[in-house]
N, C-alpha and C positions, 0 to 999 in steps of 0.2 A: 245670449247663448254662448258667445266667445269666452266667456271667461269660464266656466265650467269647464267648456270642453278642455280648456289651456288647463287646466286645476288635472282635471282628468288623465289628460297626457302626461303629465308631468308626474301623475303617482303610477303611471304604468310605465315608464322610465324606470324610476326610483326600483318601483318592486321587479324589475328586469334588472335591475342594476345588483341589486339586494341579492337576486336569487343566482347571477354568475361570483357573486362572492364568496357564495354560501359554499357553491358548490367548487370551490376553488378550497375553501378551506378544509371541507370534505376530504378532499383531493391529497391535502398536504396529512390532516389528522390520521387517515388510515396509515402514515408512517408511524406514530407512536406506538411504544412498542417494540421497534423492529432496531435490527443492527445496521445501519448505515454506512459505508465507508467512503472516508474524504478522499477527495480525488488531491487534495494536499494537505499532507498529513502534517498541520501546523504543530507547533507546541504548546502553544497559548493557551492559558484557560477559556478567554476571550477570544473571539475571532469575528470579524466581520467582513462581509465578499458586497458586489456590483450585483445584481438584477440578469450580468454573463457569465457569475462566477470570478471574477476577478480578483484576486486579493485586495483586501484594501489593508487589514490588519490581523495579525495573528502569530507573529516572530518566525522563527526559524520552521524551517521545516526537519523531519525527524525521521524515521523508520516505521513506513507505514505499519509493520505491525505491532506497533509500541503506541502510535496514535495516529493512526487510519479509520480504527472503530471510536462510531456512538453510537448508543443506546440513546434511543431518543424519547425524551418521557413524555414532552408538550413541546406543542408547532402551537404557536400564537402568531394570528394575521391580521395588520393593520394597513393602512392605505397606504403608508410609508415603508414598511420592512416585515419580512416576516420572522421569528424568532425561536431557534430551536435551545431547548434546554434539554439535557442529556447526561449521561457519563459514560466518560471513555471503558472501553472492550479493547482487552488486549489479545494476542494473535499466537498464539502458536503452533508447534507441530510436537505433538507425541505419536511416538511409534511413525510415523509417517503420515500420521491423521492431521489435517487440519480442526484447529481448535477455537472457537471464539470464548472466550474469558473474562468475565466479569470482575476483576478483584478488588471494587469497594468491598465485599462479603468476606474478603480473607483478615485474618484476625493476626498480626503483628505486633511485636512489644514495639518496635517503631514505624511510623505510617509511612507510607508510599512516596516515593521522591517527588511524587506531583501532584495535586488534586485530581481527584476522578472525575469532577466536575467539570463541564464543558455545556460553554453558551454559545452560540453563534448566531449574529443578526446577518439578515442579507437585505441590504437596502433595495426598494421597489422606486422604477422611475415614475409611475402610476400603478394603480391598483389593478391584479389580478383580475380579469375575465372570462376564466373557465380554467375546470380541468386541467384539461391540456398545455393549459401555461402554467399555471401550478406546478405540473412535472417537467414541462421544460426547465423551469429554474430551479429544481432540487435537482434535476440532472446536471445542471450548471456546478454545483458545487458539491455532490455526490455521485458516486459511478453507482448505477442504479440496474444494473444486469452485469452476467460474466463478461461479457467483452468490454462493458466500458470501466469494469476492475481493471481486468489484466492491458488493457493501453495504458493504465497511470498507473502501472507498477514499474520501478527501474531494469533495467536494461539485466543485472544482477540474476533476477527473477524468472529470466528470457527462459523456456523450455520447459522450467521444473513445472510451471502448474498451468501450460497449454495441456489443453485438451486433459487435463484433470480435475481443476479446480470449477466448480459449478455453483454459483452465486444470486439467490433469488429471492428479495428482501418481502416479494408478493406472499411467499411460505411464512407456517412458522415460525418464529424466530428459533426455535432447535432442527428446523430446516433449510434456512437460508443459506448454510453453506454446506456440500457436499465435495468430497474427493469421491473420484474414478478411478479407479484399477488402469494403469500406466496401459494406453494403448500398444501393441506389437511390434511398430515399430514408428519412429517421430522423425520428420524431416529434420533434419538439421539447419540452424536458422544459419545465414552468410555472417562471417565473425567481422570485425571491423578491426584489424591489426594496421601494426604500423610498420608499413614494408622494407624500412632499413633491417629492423630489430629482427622479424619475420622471415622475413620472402615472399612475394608472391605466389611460389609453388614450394618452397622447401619446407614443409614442414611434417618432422619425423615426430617417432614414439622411441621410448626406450627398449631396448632390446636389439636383435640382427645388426649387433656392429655398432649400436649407438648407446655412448653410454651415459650415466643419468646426471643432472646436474647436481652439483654441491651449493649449497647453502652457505652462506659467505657473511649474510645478514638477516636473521626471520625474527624479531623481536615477539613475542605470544600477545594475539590479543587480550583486550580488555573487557570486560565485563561490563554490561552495562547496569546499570542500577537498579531498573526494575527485575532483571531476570536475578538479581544477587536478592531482591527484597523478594521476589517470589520463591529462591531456594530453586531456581531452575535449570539444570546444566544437562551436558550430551555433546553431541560432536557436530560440530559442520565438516560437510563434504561439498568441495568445488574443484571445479575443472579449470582449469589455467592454461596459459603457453608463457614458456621460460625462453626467452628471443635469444638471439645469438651473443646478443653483448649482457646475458644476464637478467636481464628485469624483465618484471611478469607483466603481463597483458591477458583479456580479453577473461577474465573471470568469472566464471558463474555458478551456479549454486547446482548442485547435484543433490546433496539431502538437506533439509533446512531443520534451524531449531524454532525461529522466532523469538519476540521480545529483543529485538535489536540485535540481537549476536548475531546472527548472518549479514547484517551490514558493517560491524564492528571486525568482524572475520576479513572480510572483506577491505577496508580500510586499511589493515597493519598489512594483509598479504599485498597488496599494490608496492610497499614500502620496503620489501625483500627485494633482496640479491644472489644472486648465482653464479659461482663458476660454474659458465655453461657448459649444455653439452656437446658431447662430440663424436665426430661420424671419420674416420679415416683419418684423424689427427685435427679437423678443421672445426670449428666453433658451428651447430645448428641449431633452431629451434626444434621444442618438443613440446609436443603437448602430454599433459599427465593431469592425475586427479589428486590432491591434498586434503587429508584431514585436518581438521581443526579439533581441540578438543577444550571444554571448558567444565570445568571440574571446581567444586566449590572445597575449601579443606576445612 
């Protein structure tokens, strides 16, 4: 009778084994479908993470709204790694609306500076056993609710879409993302300046005696590729502080475009110069807001 029982236990092992598999991949397939976004928005067509989300391989990272989204078609689970196949969704803002954007569908006499396509393997130190580990490691390497978007979004990002942006890959996919009508009023988050340039307490607006800085050095950004292949333009609007000795700090985005021009925006303004401004004859920091504007001719 020993060895039955032993036969026995071992296929209700196996069909226990079988059925947290099952249900693990369950787990992962309800994502296809849906709009995904990486909590590192690699460039790579390829890309491969650890079991904690770790990078392992995937090149540079980019502008999450340029390649942060994927459309995930197939989640395939093996004992070793599980494997998303997708194509990338790009990000933008019309009118103020957040937009998710599919453009394999758009029709150009020249194709896209990148494939759409996007693979990603995530190596398994063992095989998934439920559910709940299944979404702990796509949470690993996707922000998988609003709050674990807006933590892996840059610093850049800070304020524009607290408490606005609302993110739920559980929805439709023409529901997973929602703006909110700008609450009444928003804390303001503590700036991280650098106190030579700054001051600790000195910092003015233009106007009552203080007057505005001059531009010395603003070279215009550049365009990035996909917003030139998508024929996309408008203005970015950020908030700055123009320090005593001229250079900017502490930059953030007030209206946004997407497709990378608010990081692009962002880049060349770091790279400006000021004769600064001035309060009673004496050199202060100001803070003020700057247009950006990118215009296709």
């Amino acid at each position: 009778m020993i060895r039955p029982i032993s036969i026995l236990l071992l296929c209700i092992v196996a069909g226990t084994a079988n059925a947290s598999t099952q249900a693990a991949e369950s787990a992962l397939k309800q994502f296809e479908g849906k709009v995904l976004v990486l909590r590192h928005p690699l460039q790579d067509s390829f890309q491969q993470y650890d079991a904690a989300g770790k990078v392992l391989k995937g090149g540079d990272e980019g502008p999450w709204t340029v390649y942060g989204g994927v459309l995930i078609d197939k989640v395939d689970l093996s004992h070793a790694r599980v494997r998303f196949e997708g194509h990338r969704v790009l990000f933008l803002f019309l009118k103020g609306q957040f937009t998710a954007m599919d453009f394999k569908l758009l029709k150009r006499p020249v194709g896209p500076p990148f494939p759409p396509e996007v693979q990603l393997e995530v190596a398994l130190d063992r095989g998934l056993d439920s559910a709940e580990e299944a979404r702990a490691l796509l949470g690993g390497v996707f922000a998988l609710d609003t709050k674990g978007l807006l933590e892996s979004l840059p610093d850049l990002w800070s304020g524009l879409l607290d408490d606005r942006l609302v993110y739920d890959p559980a929805q439709t996919r023409e529901a997973e993302f929602r703006m909110e009508p700008p609450p009444s009023s928003v804390p303001k988050r503590p700036r991280k300046a650098a106190p030579d340039a700054i001051g600790a307490d000195e910092l003015f607006h233009v106007g009552n005696g203080v007057t505005a800085p001059k531009a010395t050095f603003s070279p215009e950004p550049k365009f990035t590729e996909i917003a030139r292949y998508e024929k996309f333009q408008g203005v970015v609007v950020v908030n700055l502080i123009v320090g005593k000795d001229g250079t900017v700090h502490n930059v953030r985005l007030l209206r946004a475009l997407g497709l990378g021009l608010d990081e692009s925006a962002q880049s060349m303004i770091q790279t400006w110069h000021f004769q600064p401004a001035t309060r009673d004859g004496q050199p202060v920091a100001v803070e003020m807001n700057v247009e950006v504007s990118f215009n296709l001719y």
